[in-house]
C-alpha positions as CSV (number, residue, x, y, z in Angstrom):
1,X,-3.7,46.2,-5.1
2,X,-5.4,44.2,-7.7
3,X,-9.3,42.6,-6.3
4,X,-9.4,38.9,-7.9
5,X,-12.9,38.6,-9.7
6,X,-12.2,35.7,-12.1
7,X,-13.5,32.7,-9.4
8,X,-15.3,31.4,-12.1
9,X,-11.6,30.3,-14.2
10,X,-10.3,29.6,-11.1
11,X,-10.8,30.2,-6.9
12,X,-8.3,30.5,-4.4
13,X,-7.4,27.3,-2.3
14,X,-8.6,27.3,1.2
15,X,-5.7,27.8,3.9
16,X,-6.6,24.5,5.3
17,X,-6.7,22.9,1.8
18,X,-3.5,24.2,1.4
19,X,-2.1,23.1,4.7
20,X,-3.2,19.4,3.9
21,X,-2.2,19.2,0.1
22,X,1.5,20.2,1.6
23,X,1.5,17.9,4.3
24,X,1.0,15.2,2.1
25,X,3.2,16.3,-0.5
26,X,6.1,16.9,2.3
27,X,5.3,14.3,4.9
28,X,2.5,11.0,4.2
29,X,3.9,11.5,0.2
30,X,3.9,7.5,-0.1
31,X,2.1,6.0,-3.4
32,X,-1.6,4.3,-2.8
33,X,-0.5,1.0,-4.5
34,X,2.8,0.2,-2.1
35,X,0.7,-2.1,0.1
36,X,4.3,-3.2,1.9
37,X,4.9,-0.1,4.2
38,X,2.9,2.5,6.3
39,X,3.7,5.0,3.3
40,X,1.5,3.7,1.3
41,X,-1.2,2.2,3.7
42,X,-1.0,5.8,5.3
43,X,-1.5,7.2,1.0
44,X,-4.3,4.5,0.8
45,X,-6.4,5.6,3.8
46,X,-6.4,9.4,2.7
47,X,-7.7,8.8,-0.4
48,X,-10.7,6.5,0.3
49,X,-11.4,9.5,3.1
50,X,-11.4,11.7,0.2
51,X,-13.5,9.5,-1.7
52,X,-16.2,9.5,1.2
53,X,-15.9,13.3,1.4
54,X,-17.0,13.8,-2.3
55,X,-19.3,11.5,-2.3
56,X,-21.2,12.4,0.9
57,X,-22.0,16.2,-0.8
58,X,-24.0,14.4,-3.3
59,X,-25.5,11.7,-1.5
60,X,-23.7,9.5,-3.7
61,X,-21.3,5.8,-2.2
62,X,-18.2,6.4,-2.1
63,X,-17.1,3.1,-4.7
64,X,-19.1,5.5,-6.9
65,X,-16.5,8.1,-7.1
66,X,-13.8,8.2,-9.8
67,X,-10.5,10.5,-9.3
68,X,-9.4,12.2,-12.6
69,X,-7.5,15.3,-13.4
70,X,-10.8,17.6,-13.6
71,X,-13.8,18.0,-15.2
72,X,-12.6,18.3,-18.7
73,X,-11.3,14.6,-18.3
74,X,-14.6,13.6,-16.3
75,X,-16.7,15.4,-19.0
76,X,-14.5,13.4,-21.7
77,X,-15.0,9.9,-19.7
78,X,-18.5,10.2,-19.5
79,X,-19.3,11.1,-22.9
80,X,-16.8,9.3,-24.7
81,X,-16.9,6.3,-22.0
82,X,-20.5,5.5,-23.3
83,X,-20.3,5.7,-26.8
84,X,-19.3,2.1,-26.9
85,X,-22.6,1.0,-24.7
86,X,-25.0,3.1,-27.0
87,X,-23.5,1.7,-30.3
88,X,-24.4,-2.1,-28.6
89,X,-27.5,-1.3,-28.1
90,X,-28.0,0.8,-31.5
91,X,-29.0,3.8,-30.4
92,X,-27.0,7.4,-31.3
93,X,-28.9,10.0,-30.5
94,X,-27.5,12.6,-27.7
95,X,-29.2,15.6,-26.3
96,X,-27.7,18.6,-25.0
97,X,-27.6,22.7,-25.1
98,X,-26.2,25.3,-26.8
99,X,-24.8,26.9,-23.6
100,X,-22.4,23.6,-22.8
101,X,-18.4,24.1,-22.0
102,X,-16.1,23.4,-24.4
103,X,-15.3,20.1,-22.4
104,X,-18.5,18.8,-23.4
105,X,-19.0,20.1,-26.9
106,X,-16.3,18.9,-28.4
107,X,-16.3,15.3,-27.0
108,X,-19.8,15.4,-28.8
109,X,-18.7,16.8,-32.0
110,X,-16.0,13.9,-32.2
111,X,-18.8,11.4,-31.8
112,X,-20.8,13.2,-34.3
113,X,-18.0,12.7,-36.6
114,X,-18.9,8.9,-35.9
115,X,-22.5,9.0,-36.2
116,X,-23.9,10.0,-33.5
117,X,-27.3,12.8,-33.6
118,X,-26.9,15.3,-31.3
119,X,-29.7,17.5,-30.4
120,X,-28.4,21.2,-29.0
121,X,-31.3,22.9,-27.1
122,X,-31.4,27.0,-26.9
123,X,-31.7,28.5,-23.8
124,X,-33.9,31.4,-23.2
125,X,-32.2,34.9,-22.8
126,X,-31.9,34.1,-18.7
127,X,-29.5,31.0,-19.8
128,X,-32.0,28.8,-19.2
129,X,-33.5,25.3,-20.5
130,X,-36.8,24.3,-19.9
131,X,-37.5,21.5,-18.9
132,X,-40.2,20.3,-21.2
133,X,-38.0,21.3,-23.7
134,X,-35.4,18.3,-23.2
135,X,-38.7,16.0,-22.5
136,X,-40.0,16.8,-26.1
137,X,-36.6,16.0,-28.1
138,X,-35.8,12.1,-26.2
139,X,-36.4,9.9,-28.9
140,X,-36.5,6.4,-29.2
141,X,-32.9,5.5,-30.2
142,X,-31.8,8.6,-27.0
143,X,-28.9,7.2,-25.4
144,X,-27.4,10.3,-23.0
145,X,-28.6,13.4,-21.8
146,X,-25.6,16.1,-21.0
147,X,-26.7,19.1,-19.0
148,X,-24.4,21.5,-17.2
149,X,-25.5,22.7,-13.8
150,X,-24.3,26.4,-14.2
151,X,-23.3,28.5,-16.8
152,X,-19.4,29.2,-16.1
153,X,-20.2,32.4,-18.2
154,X,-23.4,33.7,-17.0
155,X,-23.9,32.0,-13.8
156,X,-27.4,30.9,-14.4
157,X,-28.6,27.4,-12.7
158,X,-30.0,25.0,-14.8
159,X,-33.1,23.1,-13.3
160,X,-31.2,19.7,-13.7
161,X,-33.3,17.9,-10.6
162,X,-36.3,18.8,-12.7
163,X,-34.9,17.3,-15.9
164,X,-33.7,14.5,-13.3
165,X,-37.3,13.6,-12.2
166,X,-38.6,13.5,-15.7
167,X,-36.6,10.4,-16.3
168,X,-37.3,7.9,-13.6
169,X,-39.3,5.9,-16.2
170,X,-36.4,6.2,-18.8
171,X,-33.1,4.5,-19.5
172,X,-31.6,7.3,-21.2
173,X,-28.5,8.6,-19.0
174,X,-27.8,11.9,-17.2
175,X,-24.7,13.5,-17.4
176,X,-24.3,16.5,-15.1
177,X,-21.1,18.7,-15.7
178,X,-21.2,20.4,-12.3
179,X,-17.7,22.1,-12.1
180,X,-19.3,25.5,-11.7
181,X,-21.7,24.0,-9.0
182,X,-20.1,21.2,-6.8
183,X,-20.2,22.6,-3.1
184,X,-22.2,25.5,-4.0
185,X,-25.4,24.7,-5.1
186,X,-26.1,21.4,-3.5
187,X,-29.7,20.1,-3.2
188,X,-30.1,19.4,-6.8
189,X,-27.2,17.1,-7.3
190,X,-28.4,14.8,-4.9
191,X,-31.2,13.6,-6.8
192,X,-30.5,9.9,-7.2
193,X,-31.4,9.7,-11.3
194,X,-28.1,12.1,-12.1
195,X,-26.4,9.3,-13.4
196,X,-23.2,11.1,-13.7
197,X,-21.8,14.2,-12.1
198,X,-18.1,16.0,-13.3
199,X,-16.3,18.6,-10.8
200,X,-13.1,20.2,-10.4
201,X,-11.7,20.6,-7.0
202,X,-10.1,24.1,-7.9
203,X,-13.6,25.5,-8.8
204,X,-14.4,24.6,-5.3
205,X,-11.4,26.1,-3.2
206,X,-9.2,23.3,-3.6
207,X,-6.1,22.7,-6.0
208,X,-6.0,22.4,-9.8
209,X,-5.1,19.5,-11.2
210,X,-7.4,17.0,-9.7
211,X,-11.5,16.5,-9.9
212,X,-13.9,13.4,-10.2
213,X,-16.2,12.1,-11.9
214,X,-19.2,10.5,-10.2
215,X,-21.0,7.1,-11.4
216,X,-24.0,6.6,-9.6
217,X,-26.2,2.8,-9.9
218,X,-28.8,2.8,-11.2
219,X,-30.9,-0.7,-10.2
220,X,-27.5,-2.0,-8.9
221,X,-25.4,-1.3,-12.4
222,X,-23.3,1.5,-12.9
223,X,-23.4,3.3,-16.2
224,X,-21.7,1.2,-18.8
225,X,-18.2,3.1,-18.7
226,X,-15.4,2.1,-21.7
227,X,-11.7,3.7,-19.9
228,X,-10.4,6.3,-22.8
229,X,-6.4,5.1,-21.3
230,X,-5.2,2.2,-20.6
231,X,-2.3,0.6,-18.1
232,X,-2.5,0.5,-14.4
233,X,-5.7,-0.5,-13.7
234,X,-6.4,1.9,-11.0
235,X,-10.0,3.7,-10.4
236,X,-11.5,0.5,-10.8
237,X,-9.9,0.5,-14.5
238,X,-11.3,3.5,-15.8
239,X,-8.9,6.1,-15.0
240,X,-4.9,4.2,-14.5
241,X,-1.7,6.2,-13.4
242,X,-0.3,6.9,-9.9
243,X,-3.1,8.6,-7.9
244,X,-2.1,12.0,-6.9
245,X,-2.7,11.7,-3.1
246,X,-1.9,15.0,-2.1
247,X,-4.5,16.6,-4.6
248,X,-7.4,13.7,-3.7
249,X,-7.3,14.6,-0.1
250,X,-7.1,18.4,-1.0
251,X,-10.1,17.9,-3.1
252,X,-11.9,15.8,-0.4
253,X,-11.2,18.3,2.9
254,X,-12.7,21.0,-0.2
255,X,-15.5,19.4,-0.8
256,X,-16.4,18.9,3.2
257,X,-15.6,22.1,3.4
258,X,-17.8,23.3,1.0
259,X,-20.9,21.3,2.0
260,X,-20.3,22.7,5.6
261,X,-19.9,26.4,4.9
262,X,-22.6,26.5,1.9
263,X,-25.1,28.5,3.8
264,X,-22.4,31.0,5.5
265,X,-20.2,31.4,1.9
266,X,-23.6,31.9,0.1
267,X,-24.9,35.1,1.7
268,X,-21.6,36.8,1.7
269,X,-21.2,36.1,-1.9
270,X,-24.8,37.5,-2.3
271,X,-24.3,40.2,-0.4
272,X,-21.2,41.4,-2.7
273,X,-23.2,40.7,-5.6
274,X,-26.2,42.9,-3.7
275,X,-23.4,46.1,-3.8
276,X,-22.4,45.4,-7.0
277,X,-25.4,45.4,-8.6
278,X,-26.5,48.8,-6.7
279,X,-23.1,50.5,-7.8
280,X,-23.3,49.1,-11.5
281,X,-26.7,49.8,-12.1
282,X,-26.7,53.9,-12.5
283,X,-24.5,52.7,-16.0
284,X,-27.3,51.3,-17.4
285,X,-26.1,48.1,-17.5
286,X,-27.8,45.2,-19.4
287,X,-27.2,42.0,-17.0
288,X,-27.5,38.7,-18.9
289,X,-29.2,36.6,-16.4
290,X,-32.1,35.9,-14.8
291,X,-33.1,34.9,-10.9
292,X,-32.1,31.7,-11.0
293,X,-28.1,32.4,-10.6
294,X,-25.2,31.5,-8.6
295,X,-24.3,34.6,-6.2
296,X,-21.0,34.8,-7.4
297,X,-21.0,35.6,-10.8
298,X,-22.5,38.7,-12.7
299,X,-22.4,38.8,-16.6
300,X,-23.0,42.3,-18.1
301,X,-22.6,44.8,-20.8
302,X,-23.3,48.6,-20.4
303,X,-24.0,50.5,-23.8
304,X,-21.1,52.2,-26.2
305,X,-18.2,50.1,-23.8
306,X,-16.4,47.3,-25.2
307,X,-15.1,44.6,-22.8
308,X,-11.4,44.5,-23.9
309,X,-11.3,48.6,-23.4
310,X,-13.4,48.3,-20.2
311,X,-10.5,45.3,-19.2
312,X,-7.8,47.4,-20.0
313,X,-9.4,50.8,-18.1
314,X,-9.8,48.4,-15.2
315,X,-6.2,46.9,-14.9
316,X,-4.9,47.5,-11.8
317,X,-8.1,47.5,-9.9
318,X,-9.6,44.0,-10.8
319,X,-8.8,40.9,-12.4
320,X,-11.9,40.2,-14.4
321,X,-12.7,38.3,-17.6
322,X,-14.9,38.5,-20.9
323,X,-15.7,34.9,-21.3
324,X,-14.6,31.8,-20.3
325,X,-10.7,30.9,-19.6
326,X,-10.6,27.8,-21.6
327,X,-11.4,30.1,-24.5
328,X,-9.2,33.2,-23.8
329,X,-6.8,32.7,-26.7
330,X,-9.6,33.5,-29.0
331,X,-11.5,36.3,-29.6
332,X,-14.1,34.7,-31.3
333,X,-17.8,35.7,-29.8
334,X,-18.9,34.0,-26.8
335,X,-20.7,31.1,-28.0
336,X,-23.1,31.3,-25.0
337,X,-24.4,34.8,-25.3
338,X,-25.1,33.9,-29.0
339,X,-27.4,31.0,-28.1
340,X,-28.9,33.8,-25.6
341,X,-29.8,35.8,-28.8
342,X,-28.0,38.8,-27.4
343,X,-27.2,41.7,-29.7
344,X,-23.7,42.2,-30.9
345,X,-23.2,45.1,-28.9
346,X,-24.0,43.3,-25.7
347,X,-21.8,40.3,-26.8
348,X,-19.1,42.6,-27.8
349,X,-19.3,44.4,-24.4
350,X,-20.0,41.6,-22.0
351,X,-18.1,41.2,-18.6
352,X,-17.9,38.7,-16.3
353,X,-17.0,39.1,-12.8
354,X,-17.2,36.7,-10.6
355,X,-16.2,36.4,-6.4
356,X,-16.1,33.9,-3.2
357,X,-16.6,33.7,0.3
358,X,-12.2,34.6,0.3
359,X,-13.0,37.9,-2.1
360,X,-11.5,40.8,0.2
361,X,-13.8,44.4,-0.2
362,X,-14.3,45.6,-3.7
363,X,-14.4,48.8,-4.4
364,X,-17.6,48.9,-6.4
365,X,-17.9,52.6,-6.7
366,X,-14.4,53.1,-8.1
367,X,-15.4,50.5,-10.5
368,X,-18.1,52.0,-11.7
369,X,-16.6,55.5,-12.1
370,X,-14.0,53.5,-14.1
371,X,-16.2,52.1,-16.4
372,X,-18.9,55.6,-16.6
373,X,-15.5,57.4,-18.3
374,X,-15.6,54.9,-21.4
375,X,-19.4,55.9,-21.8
């Protein structure tokens, strides 16, 4: 039987998640907008619970929430969604890292293409940004600051509630893309100055499809949000269409799930990572991150092994990855380990694993014998 390792493309929904997404689809399936019937009252009700539930993991108020169909849409609102505001008050200047997701670069590149300056910061070789480092490039005419919370690749956190405090004397908005980090690692995206937060309820145990994008006030106002579509009017007019209400309250029981479990799903996902690392490191394995890391994810390369032979000697035994899944029709270098300055043999040979709370036992010694025959 194959062991799923690839949480970080995707986790498995939660029974209960599960059970509630169906009940809705099969049962309460009514559309939020018929006011006229229980149906819809019954649709209306689940989703402003949902709304609540999101919101309550990041201290944020519930009218602050914003359904979409994941991060890559919530990434695209935020960005996108504010070019108008910065162009009004003539300023084009954008910072953000090498590191980012594909979500988040290209939205920038298109508004580079219009005239916006984007600083991209370089991480250290732990897949880190210091924080003094996004201090010393705001400029005068800085409009937005977009910072992931984790690496998808590497798994390394990103100190945004430092970057956050830095900023309480400066109107230049935070954008957080936390899809890697909703429900996981929590603390640091309450810090009131994160002006906006993106997640993805299937990064978090729930069901794909569906995500949010959180607009905190700042002094009463919400950031200055332009919708990208238009016709409906729902989520307060930034994001129309039919709300799906079986995936909202799928996301919402997630995310309560998540905040209540955090402590109990973090040590066992530190304890797999603790036997992996023990089993792996005979192989003299080069991991490419520091301390500061998720414990779900491991990024690695062991000398003379390239990932796609180490993938295919592995087949069968794990389902694992060499990058991220947005990006696995291309075999181009991970853009992420190059802004790490690693060498081209530890790009070329770099795995990713990556588990959950749900991971059943993985047979790290097998694994490693596996991989020790391609030495």
């Amino acid at each position: 039987m194959t062991t799923y390792l690839d949480c970080n493309a995707t986790s498995p929904i939660e029974p209960d998640v599960a059970k509630l997404v169906r009940h809705h689809m099969e049962v309460e399936f009514g559309n939020s907008g018929s006011r006229t019937h229980f149906f819809g009252l019954n649709a209306k009700t689940a989703i402003e619970k949902a709304r609540l539930q999101v919101a309550n993991v990041v201290d944020a108020g519930k009218d602050e929430v914003i359904f979409t169909s994941g991060a890559t849409e919530s990434n695209n609102l935020a960005i996108l969604g504010l070019a108008k505001a910065a162009k009004d008050q003539g300023k084009n200047h954008i910072i953000t890292t090498k590191i980012e997701h594909k979500a988040i670069l290209e939205p920038l590149s298109l508004l580079e293409s219009q005239g916006f300056e984007v600083t991209y910061l370089k991480p250290n070789r732990d897949c880190v940004i210091d924080t003094e480092q996004v201090q010393k490039h705001i400029r005068h005419d800085t409009f937005l600051i977009s910072i992931m919370h984790v690496n998808n690749e590497t798994g390394a956190i990103l100190p945004i509630s430092k970057i956050a405090d830095t900023l309480y004397d400066s109107e230049v908005y935070l954008h957080v893309d936390a899809a890697q980090g909703f429900g996981k690692d929590i603390d640091a995206l309450k810090n009131e100055r994160i002006d906006l937060i993106s997640i993805s309820a299937h990064k978090v145990y729930g069901p794909k499809g569906i995500g949010a994008l959180i607009t905190r006030r700042r002094n009463y106002k919400k950031p200055p949000l332009t919708p990208l579509m238009f016709g409906g009017g729902q989520e307060k007019g930034l994001r129309p269409g039919t709300l799906p209400v079986a995936l909202i309250a799928g996301l919402g029981l997630a995310a309560t799930l998540a905040e209540k479990n955090n402590a109990i799903w973090w040590e066992k996902c530190s304890e797999i990572k603790k036997n992996a690392i023990q089993s792996l490191q005979d192989l003299n394995v080069s991991f490419h991150s520091g301390d500061s890391t998720l414990p779900n994810t491991l990024n690695f390369s062991i000398p003379g092994i390239n990932s796609e032979a180490a993938m295919l000697a592995l087949k069968g035994q794990i389902a694992i990855s060499n990058g991220s899944a947005c990006t696995s029709t291309s075999y181009t270098p991970s853009h992420v380990l190059k802004a790490m300055e690693l060498s081209d043999e530890e790009i070329e040979g770099a795995l990713r694993l990556s588990w959950c709370h749900m991971t059943e036992e993985v047979d790290w010694q097998n694994i490693a014998s596996t991989l020790k025959k391609l030495i």
